[in-house]
ChimeraX commands (.cxc) that place a marker at each C-alpha (Angstrom):
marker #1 position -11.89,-13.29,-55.47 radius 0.5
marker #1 position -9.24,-10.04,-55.47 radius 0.5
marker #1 position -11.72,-8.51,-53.04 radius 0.5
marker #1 position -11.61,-11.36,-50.79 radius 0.5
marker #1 position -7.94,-12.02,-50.96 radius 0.5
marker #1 position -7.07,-8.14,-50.23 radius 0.5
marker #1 position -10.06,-7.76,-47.43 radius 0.5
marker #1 position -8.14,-11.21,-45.35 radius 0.5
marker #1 position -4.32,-9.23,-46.29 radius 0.5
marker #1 position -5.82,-5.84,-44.61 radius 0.5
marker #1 position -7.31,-7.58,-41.64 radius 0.5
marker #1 position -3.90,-9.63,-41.37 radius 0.5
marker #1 position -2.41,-6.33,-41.49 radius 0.5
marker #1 position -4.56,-4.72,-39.16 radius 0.5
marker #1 position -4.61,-7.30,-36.34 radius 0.5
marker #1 position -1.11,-7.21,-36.68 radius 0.5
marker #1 position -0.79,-3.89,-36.07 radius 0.5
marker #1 position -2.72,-3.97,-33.04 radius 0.5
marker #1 position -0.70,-6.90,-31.36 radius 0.5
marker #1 position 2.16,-5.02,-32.12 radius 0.5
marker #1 position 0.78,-1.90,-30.85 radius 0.5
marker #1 position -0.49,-4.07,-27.59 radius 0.5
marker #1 position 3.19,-6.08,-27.30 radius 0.5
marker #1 position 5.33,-3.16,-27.72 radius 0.5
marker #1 position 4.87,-1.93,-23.76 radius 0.5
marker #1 position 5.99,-5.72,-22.46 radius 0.5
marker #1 position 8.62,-6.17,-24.81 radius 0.5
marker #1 position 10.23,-2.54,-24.30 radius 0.5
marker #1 position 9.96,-3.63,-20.64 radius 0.5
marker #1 position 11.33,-7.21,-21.17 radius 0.5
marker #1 position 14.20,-5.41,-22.69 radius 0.5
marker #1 position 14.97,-2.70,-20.23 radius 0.5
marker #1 position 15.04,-5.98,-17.89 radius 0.5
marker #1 position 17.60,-7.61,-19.32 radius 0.5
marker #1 position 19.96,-4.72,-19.60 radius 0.5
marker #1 position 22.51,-2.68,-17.24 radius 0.5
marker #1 position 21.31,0.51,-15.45 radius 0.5
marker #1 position 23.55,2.48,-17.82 radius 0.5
marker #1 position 22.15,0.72,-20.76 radius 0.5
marker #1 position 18.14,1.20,-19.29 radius 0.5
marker #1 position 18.58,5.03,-20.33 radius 0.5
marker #1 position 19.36,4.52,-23.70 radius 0.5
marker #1 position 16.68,6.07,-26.28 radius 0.5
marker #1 position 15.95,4.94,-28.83 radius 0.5
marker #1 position 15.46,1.49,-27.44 radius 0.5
marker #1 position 18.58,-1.16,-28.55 radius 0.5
marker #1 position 16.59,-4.29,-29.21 radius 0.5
marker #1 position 19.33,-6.36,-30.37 radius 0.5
marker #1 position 21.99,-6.90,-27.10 radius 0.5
marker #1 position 23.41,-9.69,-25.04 radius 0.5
marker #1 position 20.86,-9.81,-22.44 radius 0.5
marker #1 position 22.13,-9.75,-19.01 radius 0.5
marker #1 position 20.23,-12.41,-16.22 radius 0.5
marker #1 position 21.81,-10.41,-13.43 radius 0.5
marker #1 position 19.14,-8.28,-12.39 radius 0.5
marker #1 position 16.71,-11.20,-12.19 radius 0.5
marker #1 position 19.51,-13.55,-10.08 radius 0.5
marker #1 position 19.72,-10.58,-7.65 radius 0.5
marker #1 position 16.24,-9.84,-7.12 radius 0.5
marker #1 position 15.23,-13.85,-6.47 radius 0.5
marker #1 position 18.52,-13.88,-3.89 radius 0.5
marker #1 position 16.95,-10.98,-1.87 radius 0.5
marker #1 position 14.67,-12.16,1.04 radius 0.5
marker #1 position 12.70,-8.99,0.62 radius 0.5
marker #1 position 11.61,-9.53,-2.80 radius 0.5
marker #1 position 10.87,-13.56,-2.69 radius 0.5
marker #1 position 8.65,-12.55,0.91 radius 0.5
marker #1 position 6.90,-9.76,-1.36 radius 0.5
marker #1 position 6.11,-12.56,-3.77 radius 0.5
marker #1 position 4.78,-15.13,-1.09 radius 0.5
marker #1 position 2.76,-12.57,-0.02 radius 0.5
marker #1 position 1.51,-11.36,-3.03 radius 0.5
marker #1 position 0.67,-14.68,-4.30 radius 0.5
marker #1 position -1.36,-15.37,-0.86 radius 0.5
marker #1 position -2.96,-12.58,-0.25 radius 0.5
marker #1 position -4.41,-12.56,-3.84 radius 0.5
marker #1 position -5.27,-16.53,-4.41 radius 0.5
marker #1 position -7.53,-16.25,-0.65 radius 0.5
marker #1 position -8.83,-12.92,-1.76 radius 0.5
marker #1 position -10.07,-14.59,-5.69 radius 0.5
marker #1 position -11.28,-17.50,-3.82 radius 0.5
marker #1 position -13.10,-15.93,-1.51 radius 0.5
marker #1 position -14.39,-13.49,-3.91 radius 0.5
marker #1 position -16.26,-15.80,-6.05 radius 0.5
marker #1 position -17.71,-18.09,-3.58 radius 0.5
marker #1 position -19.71,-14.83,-2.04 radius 0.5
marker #1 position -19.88,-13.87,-5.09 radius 0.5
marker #1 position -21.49,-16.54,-7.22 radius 0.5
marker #1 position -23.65,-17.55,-4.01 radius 0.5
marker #1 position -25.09,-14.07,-4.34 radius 0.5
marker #1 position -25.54,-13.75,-7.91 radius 0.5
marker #1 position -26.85,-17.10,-7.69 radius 0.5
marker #1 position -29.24,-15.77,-4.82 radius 0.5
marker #1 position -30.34,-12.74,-6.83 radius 0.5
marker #1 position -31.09,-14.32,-9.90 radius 0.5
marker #1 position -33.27,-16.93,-8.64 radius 0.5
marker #1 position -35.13,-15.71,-5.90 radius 0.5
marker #1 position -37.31,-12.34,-6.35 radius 0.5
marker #1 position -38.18,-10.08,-3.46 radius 0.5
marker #1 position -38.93,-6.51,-2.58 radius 0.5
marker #1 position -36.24,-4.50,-2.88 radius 0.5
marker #1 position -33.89,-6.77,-5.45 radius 0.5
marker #1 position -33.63,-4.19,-8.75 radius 0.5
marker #1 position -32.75,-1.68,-5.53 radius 0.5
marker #1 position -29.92,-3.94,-4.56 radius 0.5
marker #1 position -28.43,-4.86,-7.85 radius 0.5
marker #1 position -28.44,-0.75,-8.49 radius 0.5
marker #1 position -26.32,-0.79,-5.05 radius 0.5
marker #1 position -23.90,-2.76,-6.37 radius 0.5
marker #1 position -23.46,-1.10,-9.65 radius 0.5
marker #1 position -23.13,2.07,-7.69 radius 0.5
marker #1 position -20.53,0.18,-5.13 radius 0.5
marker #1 position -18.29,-0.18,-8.19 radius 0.5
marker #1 position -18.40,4.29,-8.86 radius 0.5
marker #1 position -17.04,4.97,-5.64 radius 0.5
marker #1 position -13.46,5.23,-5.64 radius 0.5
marker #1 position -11.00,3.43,-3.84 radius 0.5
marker #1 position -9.11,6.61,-1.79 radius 0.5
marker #1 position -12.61,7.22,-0.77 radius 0.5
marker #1 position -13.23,4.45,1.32 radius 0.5
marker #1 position -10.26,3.65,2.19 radius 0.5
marker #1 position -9.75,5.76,5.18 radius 0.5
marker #1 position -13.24,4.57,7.02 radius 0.5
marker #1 position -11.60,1.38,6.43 radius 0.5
marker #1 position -8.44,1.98,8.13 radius 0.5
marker #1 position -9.81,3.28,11.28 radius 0.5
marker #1 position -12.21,0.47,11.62 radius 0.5
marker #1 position -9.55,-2.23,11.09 radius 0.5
marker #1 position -7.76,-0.67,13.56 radius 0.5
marker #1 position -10.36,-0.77,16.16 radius 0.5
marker #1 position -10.20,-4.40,15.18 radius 0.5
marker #1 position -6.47,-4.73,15.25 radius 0.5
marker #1 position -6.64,-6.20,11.67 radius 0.5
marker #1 position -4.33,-3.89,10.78 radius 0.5
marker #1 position -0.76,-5.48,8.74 radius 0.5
marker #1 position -2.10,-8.78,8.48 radius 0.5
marker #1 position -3.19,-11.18,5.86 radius 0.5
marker #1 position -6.53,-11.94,6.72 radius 0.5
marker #1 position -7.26,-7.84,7.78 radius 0.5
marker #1 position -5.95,-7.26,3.96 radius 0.5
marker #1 position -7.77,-10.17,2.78 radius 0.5
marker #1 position -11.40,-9.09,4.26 radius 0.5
marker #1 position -10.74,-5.75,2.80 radius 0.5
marker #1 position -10.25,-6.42,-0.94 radius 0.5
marker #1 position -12.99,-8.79,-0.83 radius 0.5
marker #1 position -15.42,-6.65,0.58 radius 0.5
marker #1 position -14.59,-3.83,-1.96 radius 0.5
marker #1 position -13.80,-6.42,-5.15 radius 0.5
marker #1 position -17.08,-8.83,-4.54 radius 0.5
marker #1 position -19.93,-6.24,-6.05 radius 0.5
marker #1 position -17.72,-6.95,-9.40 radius 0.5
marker #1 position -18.29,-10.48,-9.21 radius 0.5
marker #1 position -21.84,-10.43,-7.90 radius 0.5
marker #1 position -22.27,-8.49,-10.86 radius 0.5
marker #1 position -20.56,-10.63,-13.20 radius 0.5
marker #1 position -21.66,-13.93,-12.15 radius 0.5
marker #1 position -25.63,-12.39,-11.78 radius 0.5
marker #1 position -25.71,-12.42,-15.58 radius 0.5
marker #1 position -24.10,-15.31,-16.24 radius 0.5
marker #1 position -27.26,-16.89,-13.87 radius 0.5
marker #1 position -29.72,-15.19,-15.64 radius 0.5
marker #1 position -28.57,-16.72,-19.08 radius 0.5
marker #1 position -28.96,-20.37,-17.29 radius 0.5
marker #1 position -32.79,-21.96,-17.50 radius 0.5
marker #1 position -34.62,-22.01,-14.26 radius 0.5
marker #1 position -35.92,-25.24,-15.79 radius 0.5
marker #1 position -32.44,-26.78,-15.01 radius 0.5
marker #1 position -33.41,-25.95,-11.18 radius 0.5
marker #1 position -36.59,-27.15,-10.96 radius 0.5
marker #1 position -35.00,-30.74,-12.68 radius 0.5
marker #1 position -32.97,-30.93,-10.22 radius 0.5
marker #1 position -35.32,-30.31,-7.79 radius 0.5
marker #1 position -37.23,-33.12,-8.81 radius 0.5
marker #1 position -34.74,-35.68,-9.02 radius 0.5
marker #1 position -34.68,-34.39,-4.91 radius 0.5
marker #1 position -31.72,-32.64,-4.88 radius 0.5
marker #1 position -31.55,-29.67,-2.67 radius 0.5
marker #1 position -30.81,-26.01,-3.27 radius 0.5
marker #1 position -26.64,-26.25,-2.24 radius 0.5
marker #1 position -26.45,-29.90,-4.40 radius 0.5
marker #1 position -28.45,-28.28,-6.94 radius 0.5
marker #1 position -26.05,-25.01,-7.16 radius 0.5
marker #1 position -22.56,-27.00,-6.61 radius 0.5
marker #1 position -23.30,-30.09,-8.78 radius 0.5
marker #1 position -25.16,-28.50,-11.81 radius 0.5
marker #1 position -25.46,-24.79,-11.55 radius 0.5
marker #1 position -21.67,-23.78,-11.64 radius 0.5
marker #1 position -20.64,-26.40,-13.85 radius 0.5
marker #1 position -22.68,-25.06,-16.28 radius 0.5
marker #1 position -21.23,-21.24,-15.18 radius 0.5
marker #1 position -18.01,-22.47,-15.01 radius 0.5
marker #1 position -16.75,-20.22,-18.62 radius 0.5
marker #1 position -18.23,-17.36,-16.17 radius 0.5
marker #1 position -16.26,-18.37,-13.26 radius 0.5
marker #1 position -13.28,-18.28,-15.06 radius 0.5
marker #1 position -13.63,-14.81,-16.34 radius 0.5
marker #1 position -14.20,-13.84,-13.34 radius 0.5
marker #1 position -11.71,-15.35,-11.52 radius 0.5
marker #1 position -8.98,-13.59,-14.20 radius 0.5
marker #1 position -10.85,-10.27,-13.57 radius 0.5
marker #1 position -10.62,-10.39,-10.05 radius 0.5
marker #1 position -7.37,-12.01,-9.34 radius 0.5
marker #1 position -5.89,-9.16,-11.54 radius 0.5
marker #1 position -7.50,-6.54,-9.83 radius 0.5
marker #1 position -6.48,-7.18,-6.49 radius 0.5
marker #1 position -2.79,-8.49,-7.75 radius 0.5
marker #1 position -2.47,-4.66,-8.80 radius 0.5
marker #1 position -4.28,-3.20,-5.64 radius 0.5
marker #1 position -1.73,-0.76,-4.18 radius 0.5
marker #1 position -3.93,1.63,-1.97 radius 0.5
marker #1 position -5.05,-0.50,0.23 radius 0.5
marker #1 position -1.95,-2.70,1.04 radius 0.5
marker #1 position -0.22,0.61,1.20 radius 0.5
marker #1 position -2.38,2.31,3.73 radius 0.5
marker #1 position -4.07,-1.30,5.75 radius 0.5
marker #1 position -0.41,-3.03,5.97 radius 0.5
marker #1 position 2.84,-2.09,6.81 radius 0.5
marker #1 position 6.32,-3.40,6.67 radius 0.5
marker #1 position 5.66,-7.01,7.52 radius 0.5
marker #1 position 3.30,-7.59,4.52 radius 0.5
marker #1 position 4.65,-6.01,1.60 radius 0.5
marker #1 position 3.35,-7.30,-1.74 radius 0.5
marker #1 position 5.10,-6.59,-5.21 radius 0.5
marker #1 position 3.24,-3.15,-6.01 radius 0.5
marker #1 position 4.64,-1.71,-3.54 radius 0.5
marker #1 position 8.07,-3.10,-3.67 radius 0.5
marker #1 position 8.30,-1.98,-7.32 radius 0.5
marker #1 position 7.52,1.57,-5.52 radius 0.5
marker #1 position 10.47,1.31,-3.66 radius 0.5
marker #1 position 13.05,1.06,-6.36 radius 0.5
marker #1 position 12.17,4.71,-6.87 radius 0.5
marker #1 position 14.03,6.39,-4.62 radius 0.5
marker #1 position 15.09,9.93,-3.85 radius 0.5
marker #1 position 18.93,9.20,-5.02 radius 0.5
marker #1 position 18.28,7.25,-8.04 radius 0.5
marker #1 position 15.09,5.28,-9.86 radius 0.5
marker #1 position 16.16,1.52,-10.55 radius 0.5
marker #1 position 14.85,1.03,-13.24 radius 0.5
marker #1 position 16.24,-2.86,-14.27 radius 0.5
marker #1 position 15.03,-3.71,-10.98 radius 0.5
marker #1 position 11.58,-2.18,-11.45 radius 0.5
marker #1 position 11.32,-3.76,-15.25 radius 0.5
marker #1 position 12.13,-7.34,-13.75 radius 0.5
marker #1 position 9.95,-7.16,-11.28 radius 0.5
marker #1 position 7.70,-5.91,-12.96 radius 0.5
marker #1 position 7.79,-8.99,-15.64 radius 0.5
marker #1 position 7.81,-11.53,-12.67 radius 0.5
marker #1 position 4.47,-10.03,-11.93 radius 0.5
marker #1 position 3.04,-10.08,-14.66 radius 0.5
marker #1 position 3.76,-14.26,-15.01 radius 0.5
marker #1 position 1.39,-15.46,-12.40 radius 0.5
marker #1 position -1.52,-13.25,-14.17 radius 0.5
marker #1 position -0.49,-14.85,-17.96 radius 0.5
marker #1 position -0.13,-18.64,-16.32 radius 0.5
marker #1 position -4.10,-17.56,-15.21 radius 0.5
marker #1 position -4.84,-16.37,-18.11 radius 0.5
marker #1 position -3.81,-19.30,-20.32 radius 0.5
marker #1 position -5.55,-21.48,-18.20 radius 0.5
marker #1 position -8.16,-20.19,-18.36 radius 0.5
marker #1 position -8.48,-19.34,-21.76 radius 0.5
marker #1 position -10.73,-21.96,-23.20 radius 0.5
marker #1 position -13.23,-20.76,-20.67 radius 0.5
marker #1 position -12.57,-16.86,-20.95 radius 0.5
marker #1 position -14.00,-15.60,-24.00 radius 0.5
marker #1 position -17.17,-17.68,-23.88 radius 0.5
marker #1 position -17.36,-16.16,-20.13 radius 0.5
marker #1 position -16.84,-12.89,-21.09 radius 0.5
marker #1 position -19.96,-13.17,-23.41 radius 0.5
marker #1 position -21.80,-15.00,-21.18 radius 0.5
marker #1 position -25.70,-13.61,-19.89 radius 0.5
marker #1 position -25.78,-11.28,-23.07 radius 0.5
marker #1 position -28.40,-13.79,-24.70 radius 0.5
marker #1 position -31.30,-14.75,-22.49 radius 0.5
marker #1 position -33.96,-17.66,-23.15 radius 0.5
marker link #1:1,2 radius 0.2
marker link #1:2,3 radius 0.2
marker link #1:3,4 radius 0.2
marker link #1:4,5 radius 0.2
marker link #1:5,6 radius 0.2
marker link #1:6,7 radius 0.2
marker link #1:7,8 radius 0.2
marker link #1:8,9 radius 0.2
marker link #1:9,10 radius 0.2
marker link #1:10,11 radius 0.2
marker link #1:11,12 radius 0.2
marker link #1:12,13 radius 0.2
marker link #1:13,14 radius 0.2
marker link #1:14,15 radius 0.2
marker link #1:15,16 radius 0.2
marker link #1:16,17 radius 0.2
marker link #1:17,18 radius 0.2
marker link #1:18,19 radius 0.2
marker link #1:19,20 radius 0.2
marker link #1:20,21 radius 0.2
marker link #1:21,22 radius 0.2
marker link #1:22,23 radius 0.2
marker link #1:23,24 radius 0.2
marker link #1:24,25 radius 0.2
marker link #1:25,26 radius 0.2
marker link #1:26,27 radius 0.2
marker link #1:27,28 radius 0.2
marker link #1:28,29 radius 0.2
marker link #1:29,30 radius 0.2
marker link #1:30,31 radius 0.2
marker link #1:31,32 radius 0.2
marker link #1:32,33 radius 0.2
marker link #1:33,34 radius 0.2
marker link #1:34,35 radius 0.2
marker link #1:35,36 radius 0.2
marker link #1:36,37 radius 0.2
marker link #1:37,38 radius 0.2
marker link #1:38,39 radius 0.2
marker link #1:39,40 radius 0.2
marker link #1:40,41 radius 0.2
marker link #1:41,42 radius 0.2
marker link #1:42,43 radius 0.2
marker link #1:43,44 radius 0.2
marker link #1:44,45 radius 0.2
marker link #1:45,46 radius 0.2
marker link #1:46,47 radius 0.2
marker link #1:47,48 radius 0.2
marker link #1:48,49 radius 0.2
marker link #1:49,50 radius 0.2
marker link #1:50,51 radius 0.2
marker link #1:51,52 radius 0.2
marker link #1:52,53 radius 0.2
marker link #1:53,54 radius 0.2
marker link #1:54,55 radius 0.2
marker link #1:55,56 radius 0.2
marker link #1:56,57 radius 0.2
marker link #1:57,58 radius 0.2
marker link #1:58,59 radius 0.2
marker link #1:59,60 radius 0.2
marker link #1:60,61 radius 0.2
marker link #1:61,62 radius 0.2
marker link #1:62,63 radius 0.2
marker link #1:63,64 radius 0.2
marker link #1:64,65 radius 0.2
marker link #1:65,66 radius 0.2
marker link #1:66,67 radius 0.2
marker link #1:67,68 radius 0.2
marker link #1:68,69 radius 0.2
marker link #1:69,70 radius 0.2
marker link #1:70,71 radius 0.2
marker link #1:71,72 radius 0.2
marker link #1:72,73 radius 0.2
marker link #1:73,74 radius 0.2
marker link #1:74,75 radius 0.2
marker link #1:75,76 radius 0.2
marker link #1:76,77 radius 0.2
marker link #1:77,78 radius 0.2
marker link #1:78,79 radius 0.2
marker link #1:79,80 radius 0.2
marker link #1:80,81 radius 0.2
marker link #1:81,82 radius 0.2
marker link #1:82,83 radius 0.2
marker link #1:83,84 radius 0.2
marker link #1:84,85 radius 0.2
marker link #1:85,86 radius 0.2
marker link #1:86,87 radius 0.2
marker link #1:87,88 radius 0.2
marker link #1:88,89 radius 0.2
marker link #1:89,90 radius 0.2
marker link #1:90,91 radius 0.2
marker link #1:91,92 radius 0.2
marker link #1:92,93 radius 0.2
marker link #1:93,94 radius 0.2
marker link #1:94,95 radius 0.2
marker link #1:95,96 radius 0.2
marker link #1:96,97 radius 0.2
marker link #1:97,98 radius 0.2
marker link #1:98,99 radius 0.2
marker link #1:99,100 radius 0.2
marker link #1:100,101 radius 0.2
marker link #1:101,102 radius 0.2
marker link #1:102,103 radius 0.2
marker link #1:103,104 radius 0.2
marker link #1:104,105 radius 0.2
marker link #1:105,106 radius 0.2
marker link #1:106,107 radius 0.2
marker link #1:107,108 radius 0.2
marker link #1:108,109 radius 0.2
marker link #1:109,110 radius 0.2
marker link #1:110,111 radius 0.2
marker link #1:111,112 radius 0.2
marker link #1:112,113 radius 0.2
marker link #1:113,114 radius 0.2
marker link #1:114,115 radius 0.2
marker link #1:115,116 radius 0.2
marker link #1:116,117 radius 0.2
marker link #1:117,118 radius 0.2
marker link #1:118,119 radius 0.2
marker link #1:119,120 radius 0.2
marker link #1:120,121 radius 0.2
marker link #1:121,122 radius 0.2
marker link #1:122,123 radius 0.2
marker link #1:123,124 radius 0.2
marker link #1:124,125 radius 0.2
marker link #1:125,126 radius 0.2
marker link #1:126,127 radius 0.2
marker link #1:127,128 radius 0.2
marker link #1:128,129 radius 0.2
marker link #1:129,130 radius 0.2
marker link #1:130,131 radius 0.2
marker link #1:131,132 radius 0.2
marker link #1:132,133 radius 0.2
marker link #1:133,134 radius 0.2
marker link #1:134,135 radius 0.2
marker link #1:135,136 radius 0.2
marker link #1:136,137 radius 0.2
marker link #1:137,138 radius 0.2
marker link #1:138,139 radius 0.2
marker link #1:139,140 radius 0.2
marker link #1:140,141 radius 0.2
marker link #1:141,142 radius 0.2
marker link #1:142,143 radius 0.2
marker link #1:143,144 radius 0.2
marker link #1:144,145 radius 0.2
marker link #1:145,146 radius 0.2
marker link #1:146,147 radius 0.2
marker link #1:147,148 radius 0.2
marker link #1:148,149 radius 0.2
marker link #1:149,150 radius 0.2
marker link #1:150,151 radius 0.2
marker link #1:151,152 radius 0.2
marker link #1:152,153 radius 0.2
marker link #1:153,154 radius 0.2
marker link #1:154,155 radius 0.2
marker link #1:155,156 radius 0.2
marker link #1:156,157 radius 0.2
marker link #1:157,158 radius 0.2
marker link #1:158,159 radius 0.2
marker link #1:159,160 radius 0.2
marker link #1:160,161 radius 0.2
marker link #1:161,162 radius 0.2
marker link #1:162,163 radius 0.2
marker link #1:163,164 radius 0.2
marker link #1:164,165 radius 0.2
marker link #1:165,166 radius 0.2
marker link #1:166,167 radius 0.2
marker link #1:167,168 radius 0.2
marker link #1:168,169 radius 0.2
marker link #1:169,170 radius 0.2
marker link #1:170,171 radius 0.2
marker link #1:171,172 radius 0.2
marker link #1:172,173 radius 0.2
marker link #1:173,174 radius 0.2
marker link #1:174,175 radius 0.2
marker link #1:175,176 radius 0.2
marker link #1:176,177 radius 0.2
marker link #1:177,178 radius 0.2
marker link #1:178,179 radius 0.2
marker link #1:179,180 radius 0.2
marker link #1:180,181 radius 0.2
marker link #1:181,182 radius 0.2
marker link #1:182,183 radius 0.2
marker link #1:183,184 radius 0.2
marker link #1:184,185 radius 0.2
marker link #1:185,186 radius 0.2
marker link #1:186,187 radius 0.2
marker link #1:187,188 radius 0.2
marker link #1:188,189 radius 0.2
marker link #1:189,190 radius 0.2
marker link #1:190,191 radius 0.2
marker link #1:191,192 radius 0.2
marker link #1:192,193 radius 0.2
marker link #1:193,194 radius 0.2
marker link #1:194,195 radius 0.2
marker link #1:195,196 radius 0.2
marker link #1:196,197 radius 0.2
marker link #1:197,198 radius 0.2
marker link #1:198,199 radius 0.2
marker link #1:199,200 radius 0.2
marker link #1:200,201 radius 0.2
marker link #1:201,202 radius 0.2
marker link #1:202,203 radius 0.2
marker link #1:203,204 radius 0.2
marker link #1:204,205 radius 0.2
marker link #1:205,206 radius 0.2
marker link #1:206,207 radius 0.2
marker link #1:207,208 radius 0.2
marker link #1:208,209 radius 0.2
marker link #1:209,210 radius 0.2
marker link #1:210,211 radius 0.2
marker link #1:211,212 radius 0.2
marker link #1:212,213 radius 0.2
marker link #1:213,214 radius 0.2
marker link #1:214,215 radius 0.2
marker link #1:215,216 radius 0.2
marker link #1:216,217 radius 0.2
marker link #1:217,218 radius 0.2
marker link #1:218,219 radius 0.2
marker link #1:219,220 radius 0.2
marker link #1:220,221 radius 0.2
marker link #1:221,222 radius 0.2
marker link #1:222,223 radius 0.2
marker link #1:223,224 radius 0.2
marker link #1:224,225 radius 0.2
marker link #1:225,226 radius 0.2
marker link #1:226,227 radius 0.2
marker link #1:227,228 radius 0.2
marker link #1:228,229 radius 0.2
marker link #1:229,230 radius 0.2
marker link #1:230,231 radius 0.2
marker link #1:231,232 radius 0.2
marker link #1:232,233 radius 0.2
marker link #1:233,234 radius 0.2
marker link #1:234,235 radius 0.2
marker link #1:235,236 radius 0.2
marker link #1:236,237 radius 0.2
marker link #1:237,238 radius 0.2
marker link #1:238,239 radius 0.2
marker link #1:239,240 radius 0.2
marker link #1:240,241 radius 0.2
marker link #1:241,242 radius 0.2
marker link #1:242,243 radius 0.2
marker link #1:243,244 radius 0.2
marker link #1:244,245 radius 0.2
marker link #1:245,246 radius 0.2
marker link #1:246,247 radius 0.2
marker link #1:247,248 radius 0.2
marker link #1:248,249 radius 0.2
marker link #1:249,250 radius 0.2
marker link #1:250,251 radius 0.2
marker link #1:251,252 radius 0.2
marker link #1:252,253 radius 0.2
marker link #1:253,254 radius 0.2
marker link #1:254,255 radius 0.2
marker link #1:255,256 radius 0.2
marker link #1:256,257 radius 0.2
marker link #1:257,258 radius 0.2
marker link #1:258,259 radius 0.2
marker link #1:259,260 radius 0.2
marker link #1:260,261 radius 0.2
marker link #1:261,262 radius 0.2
marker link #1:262,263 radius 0.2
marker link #1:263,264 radius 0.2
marker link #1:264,265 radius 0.2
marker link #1:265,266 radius 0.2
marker link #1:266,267 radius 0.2
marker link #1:267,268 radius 0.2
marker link #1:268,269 radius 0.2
marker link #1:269,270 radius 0.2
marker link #1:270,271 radius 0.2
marker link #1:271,272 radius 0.2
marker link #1:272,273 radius 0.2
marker link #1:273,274 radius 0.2
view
């Protein structure tokens, strides 16, 4: 019984350390948020202040920073979207229908996710602006999805191959057809794998700096590179670049807690197979 009762004290201890450990970045940025320039410099960190809303009231009365934050939130919800309807019709492709060449594809797109972003990035620039996508939404749009979708094929193939085939050919004899059969009973039944990879992907591209800095230009800014600016050569902001960056980080943790009923058991997902 003393065993058990000091094993449960050590993991309380434990986790607790590690949620501090995890915590401690946010918080030390929450605080630098709510304090003056001056005060932002002061080491060690003062946690116990009168916080101070200005910096937050100043950055939601600049048009620059609300249009960064439109654009943000656009650019990544049609990007997400997009990403997992390609992607899940893919995975659900692969995983159901066998042909020459399929282990060679599903290699491709483990190998799409080793190549680096600067190193494509480039190619991509010249090409869009052959196009004339360049500094738009849907030119910014077509580019994170092409290089963010291999992640999601990938994710959503093994949550497909954890789902029967049997559940298919059911379906199939009740008449229904191969899109009924995938939209009405496939992804409801993927739908803890959709979700994780909906956070996955909307976080990625919510960060994604290089290419919005080198495919758009100053009439689609989104909030990683506005945080960039506050650095500047006189002086580095840094109460504007710790709100800023805690207003970015709330669309990600409203996903997140939405989704989080559906997230671990997606995360797991396709690791046991029938």
């Amino acid at each position: 019984m003393t065993v058990r009762i000091l094993r449960h004290i050590g993991n309380f201890v434990i986790g607790a350390i590690v949620v501090v450990a995890s915590l401690y970045p946010t918080l030390w940025l929450l605080a630098i948020s709510l304090k003056s320039d001056r005060a932002a410099y002061e080491l060690p960190v003062q946690w116990f202040f009168v916080p101070d809303f200005s910096t937050y009231a100043s950055l939601f009365a600049d048009r620059d920073f609300v249009a960064s934050l439109i654009n943000s939130i656009q650019l990544t919800a049609i990007a997400t979207l997009l990403c997992l309807l390609f992607g899940a019709l893919a995975a659900y492709a692969m995983s159901r229908y066998k042909f020459r060449g399929s282990g060679v594809l599903t290699s491709t797109l483990v190998l799409t996710r080793l190549v680096p972003s600067f190193a494509i990035v480039l190619p991509t620039f010249f090409i869009f602006r052959s196009l004339g996508l360049l500094d738009s939404m849907t030119g910014l749009a077509l580019a994170l999805v092409a290089f963010q979708v291999p992640l999601t094929v990938l994710i959503m193939f093994g949550i497909f191959q954890g789902i029967p085939i049997a559940l298919d050919e059911a379906a199939r004899l009740d008449g229904a057809g191969v899109a009924r059969t995938f939209f009405t009973i496939i992804l409801p039944v993927a739908r803890p794998g959709l979700a994780a990879s909906a956070v996955v992907t909307f976080i990625l591209i919510w960060n994604e700096f290089l290419f919005v800095l080198v495919l758009a230009g100053d009439r689609l800014v989104t909030m990683p590179m506005l945080i960039s600016s506050f650095q500047t050569d006189k002086a580095i902001l840094w109460s504007e670049i710790a709100a800023a960056s805690i207003i970015s980080l709330v669309p990600i943790a409203l996903l997140i807690l939405f989704a989080q009923k559906h997230l671990l058991s997606g995360l797991g997902a396709g690791a046991v197979r029938e």
